[in-house]
C-alpha positions in Angstrom: 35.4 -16.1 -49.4 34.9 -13.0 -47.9 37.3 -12.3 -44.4 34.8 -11.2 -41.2 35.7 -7.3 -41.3 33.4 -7.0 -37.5 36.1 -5.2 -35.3 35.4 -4.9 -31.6 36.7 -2.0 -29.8 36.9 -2.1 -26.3 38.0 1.6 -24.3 36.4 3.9 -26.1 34.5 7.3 -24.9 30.9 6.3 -25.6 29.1 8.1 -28.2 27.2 11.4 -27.7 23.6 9.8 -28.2 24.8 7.1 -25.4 25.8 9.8 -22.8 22.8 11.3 -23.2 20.1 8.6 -23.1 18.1 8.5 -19.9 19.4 6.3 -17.3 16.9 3.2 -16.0 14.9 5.1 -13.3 12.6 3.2 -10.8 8.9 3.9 -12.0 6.5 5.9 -9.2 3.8 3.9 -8.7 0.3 6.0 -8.8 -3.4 5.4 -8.1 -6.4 7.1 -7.6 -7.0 9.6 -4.8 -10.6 8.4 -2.9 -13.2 9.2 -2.2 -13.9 10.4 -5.8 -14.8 13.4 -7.0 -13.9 14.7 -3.6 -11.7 17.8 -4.7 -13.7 18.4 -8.3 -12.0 21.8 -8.1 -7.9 20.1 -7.6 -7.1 17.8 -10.2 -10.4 16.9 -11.5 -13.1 14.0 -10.4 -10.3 11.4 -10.9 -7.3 12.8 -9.2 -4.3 10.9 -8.8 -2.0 10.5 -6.1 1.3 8.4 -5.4 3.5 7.9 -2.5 3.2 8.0 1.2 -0.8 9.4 0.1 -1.6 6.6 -1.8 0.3 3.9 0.5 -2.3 5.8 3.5 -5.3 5.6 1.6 -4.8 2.2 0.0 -4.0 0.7 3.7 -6.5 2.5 5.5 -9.5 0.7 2.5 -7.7 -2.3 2.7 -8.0 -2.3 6.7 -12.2 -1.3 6.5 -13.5 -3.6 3.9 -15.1 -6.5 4.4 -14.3 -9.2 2.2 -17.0 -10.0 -0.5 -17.3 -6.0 0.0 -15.4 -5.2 -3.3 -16.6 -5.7 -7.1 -14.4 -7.6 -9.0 -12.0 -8.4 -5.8 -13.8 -10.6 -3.6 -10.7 -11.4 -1.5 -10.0 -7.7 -0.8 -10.0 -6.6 2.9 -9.0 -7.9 6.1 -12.5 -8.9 7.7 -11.8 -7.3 11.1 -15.3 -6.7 12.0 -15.8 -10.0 13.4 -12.7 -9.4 15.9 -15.2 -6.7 17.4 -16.5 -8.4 20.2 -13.7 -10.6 21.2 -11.6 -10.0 23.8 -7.9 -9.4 22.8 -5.3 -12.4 23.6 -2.4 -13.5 22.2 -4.1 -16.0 19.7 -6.5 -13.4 18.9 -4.0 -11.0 17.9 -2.0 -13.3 16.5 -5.0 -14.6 13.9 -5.3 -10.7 13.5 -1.6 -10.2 12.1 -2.0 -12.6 10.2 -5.0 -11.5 7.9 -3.8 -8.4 8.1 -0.5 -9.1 6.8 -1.3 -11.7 4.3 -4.1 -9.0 2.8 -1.2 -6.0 2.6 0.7 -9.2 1.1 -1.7 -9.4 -1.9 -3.1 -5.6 -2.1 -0.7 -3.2 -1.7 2.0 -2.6 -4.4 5.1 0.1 -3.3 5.4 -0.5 0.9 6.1 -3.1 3.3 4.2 -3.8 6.7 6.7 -3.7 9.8 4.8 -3.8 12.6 1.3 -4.3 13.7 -0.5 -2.9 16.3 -4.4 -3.6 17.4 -5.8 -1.7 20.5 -9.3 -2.0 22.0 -10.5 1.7 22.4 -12.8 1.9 25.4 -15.4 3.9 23.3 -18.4 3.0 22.0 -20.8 3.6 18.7 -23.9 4.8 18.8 -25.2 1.3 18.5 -23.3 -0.1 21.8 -21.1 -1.3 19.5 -16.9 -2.0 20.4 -14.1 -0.5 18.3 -10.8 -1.4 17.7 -8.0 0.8 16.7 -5.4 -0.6 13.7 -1.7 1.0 13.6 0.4 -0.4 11.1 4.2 1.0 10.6 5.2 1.1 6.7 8.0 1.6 5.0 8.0 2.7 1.4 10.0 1.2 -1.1 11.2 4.3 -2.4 15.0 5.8 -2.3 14.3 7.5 0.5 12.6 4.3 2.9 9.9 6.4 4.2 8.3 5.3 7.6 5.0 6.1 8.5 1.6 4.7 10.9 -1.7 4.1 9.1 -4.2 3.9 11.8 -7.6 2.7 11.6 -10.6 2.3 13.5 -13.1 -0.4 12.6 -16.8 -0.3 14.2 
């Protein structure tokens, strides 16, 4: 019978190849840059973007669509358009926090929601119709934990 011959070694300089192989590195996160076709002459009719960009434009859809709005996504969106006519209280804004964060929950990959804000804005549309103006502060989940506002107004 044969003797094992495996040897361990422990305390040895790694090998060449091993020094050199690419460490684990946190993957960006990318999506597409809306509306598009918007910049056909930059980057083509489906430009990408990643970053504080895509975190913007991703919250800023998220906040405007109603849901049932979206192909393929019925539950996208945070259905602020029937807070329009309300007058803001405590339970109102609460109920409004609440959809909003459990939609940036679901929908949005690479930040995280710290604070909300909702404002009524003392204009109106053309229509008569009320506004209300949505400031979220984000933080990406990048090295760096970038903080920014999105800000919204839905008619």
């Amino acid at each position: 019978m044969a003797a094992n011959t495996t040897v361990f070694r422990y305390g040895q300089r790694p090998t060449k190849y091993e020094e050199q192989a690419p460490r684990a590195k946190r993957q960006e996160i990318y999506g597409l840059t809306f509306p598009l076709g918007a910049e056909r002459n930059s980057g083509g009719f489906f430009k990408k973007n990643s970053g504080r960009a895509m975190i913007q434009q991703a919250v800023s859809q998220l906040l405007r669509t109603e849901k049932g709005e979206r192909l393929m996504l019925p539950n996208f969106g945070c259905n602020l358009r029937k807070y329009l006519f309300q007058p803001i209280t405590a339970e109102l804004f609460s109920d409004i926090r609440d959809t909003i964060e459990t939609s940036f929950r679901n929908y949005i990959v690479g930040a995280r929601l710290l604070k909300v804000g909702v404002f009524e804005t003392g204009e109106y549309d053309a229509a008569g119709g009320n506004q209300l103006r949505v400031v979220l502060s984000v933080q990406l989940n990048t090295d760096d934990l970038e903080i920014f506002d999105v800000e919204a107004k839905i008619k």
